[in-house]
C-alpha positions as CSV (number, residue, x, y, z in Angstrom):
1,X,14.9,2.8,-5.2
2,X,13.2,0.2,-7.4
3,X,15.5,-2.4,-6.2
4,X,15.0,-1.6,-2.6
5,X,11.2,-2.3,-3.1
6,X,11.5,-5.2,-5.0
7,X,14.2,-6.8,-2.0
8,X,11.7,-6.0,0.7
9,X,9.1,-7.8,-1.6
10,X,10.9,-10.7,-1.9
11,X,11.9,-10.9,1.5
12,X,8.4,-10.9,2.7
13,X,6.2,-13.6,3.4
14,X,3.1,-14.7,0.9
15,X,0.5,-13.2,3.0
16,X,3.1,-10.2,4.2
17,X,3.2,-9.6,0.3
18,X,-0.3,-9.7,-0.6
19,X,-0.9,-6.7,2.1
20,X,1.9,-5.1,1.1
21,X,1.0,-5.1,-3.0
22,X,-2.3,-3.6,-1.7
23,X,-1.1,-0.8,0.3
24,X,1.2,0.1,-2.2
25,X,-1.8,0.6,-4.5
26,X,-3.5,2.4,-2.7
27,X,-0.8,5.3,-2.6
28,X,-0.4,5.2,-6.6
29,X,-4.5,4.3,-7.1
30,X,-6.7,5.3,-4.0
31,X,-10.1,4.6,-4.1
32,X,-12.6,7.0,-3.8
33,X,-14.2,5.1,-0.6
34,X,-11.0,5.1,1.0
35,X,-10.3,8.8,0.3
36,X,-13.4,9.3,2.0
37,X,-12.1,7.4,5.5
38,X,-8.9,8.9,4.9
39,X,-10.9,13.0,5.2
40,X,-12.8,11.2,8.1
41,X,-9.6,10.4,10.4
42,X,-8.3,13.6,9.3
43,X,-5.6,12.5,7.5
44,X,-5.5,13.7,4.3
């Protein structure tokens, strides 16, 4: 699983990577403004 993530990551480009690093954060750390969009679209 780890070494699935860490392909896609290298496969990506520098800018591709940046947004992808982020949204992966966001599922492990969410923020609380984010939450708070996230309850607004209905999503979760």
């Amino acid at each position: 699983m780890v070494e699935f993530f860490l392909a896609s990551y290298l496969l990506l480009k520098k800018k591709q990577r940046e947004a992808w690093a982020r949204s992966l954060l966001l599922l492990w750390y969410p923020r609380p403004d984010s939450n708070r969009h996230a309850r607004k679209g209905g999503g979760f």
